[in-house]
N, C-alpha and C positions, 0 to 999 in steps of 0.2 A: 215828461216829454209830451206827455198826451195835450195838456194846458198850453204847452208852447205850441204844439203843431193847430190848435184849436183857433189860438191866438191869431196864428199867421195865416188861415184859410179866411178867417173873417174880416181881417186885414185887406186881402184880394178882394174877398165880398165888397168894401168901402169905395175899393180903387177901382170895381169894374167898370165905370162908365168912362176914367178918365185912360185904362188900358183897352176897351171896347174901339175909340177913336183913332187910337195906334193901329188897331189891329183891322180897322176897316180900311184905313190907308192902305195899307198894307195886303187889303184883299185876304186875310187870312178867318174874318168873320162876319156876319151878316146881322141884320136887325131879329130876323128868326132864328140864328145859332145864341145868340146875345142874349134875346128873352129865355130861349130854353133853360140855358144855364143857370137863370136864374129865378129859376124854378116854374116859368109858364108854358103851359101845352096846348096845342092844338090838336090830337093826335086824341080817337074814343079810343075807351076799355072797353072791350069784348065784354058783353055783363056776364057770359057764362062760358063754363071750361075753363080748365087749366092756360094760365098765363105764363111764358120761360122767358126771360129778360138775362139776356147776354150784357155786355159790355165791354168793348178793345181800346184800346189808343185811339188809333187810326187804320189807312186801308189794309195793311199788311194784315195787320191781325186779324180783323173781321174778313177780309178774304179766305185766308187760312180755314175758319170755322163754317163757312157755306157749304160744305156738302155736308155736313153734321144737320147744319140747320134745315137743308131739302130732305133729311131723313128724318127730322124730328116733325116739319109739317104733315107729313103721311101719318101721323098718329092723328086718332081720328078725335083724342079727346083733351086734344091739346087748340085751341081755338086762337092762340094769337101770339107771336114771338115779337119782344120789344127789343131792338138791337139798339143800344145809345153808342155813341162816340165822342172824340173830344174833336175832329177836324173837320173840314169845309168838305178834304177832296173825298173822306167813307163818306158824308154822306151822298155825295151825286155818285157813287160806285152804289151803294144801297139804291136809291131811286132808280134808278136801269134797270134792276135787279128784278126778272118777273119772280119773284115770291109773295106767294097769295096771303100768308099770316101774318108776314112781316110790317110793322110800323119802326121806323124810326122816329131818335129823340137824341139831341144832346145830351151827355151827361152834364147834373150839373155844378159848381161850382160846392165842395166839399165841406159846407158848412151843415152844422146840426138840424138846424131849423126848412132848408130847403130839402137836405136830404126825406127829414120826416113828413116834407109837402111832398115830396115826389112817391115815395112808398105808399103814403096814405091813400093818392090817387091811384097807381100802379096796383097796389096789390101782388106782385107777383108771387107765382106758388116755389119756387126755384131759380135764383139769382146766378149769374154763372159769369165769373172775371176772368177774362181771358189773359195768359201770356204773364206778363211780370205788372197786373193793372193792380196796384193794392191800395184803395181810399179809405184811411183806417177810421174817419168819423163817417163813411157809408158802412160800411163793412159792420160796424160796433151797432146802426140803427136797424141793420138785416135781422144780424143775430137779436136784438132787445124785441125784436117781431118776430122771432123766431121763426125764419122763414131759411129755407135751406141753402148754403150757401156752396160752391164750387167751385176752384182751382183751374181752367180748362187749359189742357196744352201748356202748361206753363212752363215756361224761360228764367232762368236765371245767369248772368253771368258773373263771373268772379270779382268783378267789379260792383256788381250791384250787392250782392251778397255782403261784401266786405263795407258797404255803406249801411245794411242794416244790420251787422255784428256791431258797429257800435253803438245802434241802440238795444242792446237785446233785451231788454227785459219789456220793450216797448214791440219789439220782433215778435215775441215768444206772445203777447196780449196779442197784436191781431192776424199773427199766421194759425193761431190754435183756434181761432174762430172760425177755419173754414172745414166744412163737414169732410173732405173729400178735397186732394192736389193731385189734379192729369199728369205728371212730367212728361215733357219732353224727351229727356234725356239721362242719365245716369247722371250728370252733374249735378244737376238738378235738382235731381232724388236729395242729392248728400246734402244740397244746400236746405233745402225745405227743412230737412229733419233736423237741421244743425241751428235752424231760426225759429226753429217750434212747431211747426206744421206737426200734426197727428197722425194724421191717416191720409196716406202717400203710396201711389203707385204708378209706374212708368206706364207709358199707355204710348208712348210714341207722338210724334210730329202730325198733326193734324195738316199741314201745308205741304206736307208727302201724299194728300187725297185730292180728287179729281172730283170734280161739280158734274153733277147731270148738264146743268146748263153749259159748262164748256163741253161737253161729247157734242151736245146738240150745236154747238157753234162751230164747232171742228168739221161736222157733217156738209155745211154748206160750202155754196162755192161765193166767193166773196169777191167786192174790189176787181171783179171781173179787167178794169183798165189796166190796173196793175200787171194781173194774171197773162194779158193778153200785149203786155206794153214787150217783152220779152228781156225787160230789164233782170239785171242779176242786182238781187237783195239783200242787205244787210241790216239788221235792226239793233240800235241801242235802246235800253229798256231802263226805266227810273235811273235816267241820269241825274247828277249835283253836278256844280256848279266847278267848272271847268272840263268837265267830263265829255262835254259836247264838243268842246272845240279839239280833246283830245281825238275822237270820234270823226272828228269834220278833217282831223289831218293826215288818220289813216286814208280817208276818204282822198284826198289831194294826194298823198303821196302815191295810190294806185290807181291814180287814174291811165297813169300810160302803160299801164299792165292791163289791169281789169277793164276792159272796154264796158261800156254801153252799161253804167254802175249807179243805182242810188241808195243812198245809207235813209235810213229811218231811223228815227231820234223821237223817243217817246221817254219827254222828262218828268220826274216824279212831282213836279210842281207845276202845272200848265201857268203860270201866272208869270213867269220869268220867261215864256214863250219868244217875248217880244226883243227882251234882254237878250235869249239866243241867237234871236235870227239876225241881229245887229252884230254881234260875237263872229259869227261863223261867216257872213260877209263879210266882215274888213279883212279876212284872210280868203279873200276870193271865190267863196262858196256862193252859187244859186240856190237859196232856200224859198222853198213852196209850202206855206198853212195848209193845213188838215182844214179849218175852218173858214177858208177863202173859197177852196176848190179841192173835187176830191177825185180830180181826174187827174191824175199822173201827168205832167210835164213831161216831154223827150228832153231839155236841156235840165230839170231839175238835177241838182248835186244831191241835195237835202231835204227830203219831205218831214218835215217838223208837226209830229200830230200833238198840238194844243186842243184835247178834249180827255175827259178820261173814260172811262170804260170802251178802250178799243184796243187794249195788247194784244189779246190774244187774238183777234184777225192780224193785226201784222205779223204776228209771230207765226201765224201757219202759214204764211208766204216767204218767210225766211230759213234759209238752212242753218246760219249761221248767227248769235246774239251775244252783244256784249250786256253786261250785266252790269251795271250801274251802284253809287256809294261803294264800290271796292275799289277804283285807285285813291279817290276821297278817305281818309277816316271816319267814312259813316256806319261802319261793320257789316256791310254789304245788304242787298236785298235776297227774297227769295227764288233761287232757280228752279224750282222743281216746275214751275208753270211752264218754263219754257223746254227744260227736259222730257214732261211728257207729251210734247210736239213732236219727239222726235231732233230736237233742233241741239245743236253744239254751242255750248257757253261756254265765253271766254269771259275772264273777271281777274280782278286788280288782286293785291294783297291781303284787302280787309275783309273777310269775310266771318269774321267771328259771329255776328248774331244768327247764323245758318251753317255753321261748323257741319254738323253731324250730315247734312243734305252735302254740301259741297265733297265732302269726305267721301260719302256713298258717289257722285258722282266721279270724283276723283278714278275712284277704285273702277269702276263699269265704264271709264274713257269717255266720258262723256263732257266734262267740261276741263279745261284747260285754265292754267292762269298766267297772265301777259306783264312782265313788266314796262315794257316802252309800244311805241307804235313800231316798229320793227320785229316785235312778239308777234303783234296782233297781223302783221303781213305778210309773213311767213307763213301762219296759219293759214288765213284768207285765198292766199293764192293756190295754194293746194291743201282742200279741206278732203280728209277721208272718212268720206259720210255714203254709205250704201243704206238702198233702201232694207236690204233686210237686216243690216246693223240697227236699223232705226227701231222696226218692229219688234226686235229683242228687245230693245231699250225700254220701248212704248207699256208693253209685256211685261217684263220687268217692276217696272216701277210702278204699272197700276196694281199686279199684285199685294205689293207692299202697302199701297195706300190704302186697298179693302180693307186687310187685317185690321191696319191703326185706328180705322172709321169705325169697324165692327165692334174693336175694345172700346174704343171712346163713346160709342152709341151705348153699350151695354150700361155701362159706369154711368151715364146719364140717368138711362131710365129708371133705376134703383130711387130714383128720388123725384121722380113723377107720379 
């Protein structure tokens, strides 16, 4: 299995130039994501102190891990954290991102030969895969360098599980490579140990913890126009693709209820911005760019924020968010950003990749799930949200998040 998967990543290696060109069309890479991958940096090595090199997907996950990561730069003999990714939109959420040791880097394309160009330069003292990230010809050149490897937060679902039970004896080679698996969850747990993982302990959701940098964002006053336009607010948050116009039709269908109303629509792929605002006018909606003008319209329907790193100012202006990839089958995104606003999430059926969050929200009434637009305006019309329900909630859930941070901070530094 190893020969075959080896086979088919150098394979990729052969074809990146003529999938590079698809994917530039396409706005999903760039001339600098393109070199990274394969295997060129612009980016110095701290010549001294400890080096901790993360790696996620994309923005979900590496969001998730940012208040770990502002607790691990306070270590005073820790000098540089490498966070790699595989997509366009982590990295312009990373570059916002004021963290003072942080470099990014793409991850890059899973062949032997680049992985051992990337390490040699890198060096890291502590490599840490976040979530369900498993590259088993990086993974195999960590360990051959004997360099410590980690598990962080990690996800499993029953699906993914049940794809690498049929390779298991290729499972059981590189899940027993990692020194240390964070779970999530109790599922987790069972899956890890059932694929060969060693040394395994639940440590909790890391995306149930709060950033220094959002307290600090939460503190200000923002969007002043907004604030001051006296409109009543609603925000969609990483929409897919039809989701917007499900969004845009709550929107029409109360308007002759809800007076003086604009929905916000912050989709998970700014790059389709164009594609929506086309969408959501042929069904009669006025839509206003985030990156045209950022002064609130009186006739705007729809402010459409095409940029990323701006949820959380629109969510602290919203009482109410719907929660995006749950009427889609894309097993929903994460709510807890917008639960510790204080704010009420409404979300589709799918929310399986944040089961355990939605669950908790479920139980403490905090988020709802909608199946038609008729769900969702019922709700809307009469939402019961008091401020001191909020604070319990806000209370609440930061508790929970210190704990998780506390155990998953601990579990790190063992191997610092």
């Amino acid at each position: 299995m190893l020969l075959f998967y080896r086979i088919i990543t150098l394979l990729v290696y052969f074809l990146s130039p003529l999938i590079l060109i698809f994917r530039l069309i396409n706005k999903k890479d760039t001339l600098k994501s393109y070199f990274e991958k394969i295997g060129q940096s612009n980016n110095k090595r701290a010549r001294k102190g400890k080096i901790l090199w993360f790696h996620g997907s994309s923005v979900g996950e590496i969001l998730g891990i940012i208040p770990l990561i502002e607790k691990l730069e306070a270590k005073k003999n820790i000098k540089q954290i490498l966070i790699t990714s595989n997509t366009l939109s982590s990295y312009k959420i990373i570059s916002k991102l004021p963290l003072k040791k942080v470099v990014h880097q793409f991850f890059p394309i899973d062949t032997n030969f680049l992985n051992k160009k990337f390490i040699n330069f890198w060096k890291p003292d502590l490599a840490i895969f976040v979530e369900s990230e498993i590259w088993p010809n990086m993974i195999l050149e960590i360990k051959k360098q004997k360099i410590p490897l980690v598990l962080l937060n990690a996800r499993f679902t029953k699906k993914s599980f049940l794809r690498w039970k049929l390779v298991e004896s290729f499972s059981r080679l590189i899940m027993s490579k990692f020194d240390i698996c964070l779970a999530q969850n109790d599922d987790t747990f069972e899956y890890l140990k059932k694929l060969g993982a060693k040394n395994i302990k639940k440590a909790g959701n890391l995306k149930f913890c709060e950033s220094k940098l959002a307290k600090k964002e939460n503190k200000k006053t923002i969007f002043n126009n907004f604030l001051n336009s006296n409109k009543i607010l609603f925000c969609a948050v990483s929409t897919h693709y039809n989701e917007e116009i499900f969004c845009g039709k709550i929107h029409k269908d109360s308007k002759n209820v809800i007076k003086n109303r604009t929905t916000i629509i912050i989709p998970r792929h700014i790059n389709r911005s164009s594609e929506i605002k086309n969408d959501l006018e042929k069904i009669g909606l006025k839509v206003q760019l985030h990156s045209l003008s950022k002064n609130l319209k009186k006739d705007a329907d729809i402010y459409l924020v095409d940029a990323y790193g701006e949820t959380l100012k629109f969510l602290k202006l919203s009482k109410i968010a719907f929660l995006g990839g749950s009427l889609v089958d894309y097993k929903g995104h994460n709510p807890m950003e917008a639960a510790r606003l204080g704010v009420k999430v409404l979300h589709g059926k799918y929310t399986s990749n944040h089961k355990e969050a939605y669950d908790l929200l479920k139980k403490i009434n905090v988020s709802k799930k909608i199946n038609n637009t008729r769900d969702a305006l019922t709700f809307i019309k009469t939402p019961k949200i008091t401020k001191e329900k909020t604070q319990k909630t806000k209370k609440k859930l930061n508790n929970i998040g210190k704990i998780i941070l506390s155990s998953n901070f601990k579990e790190i530094c063992k191997y610092i």
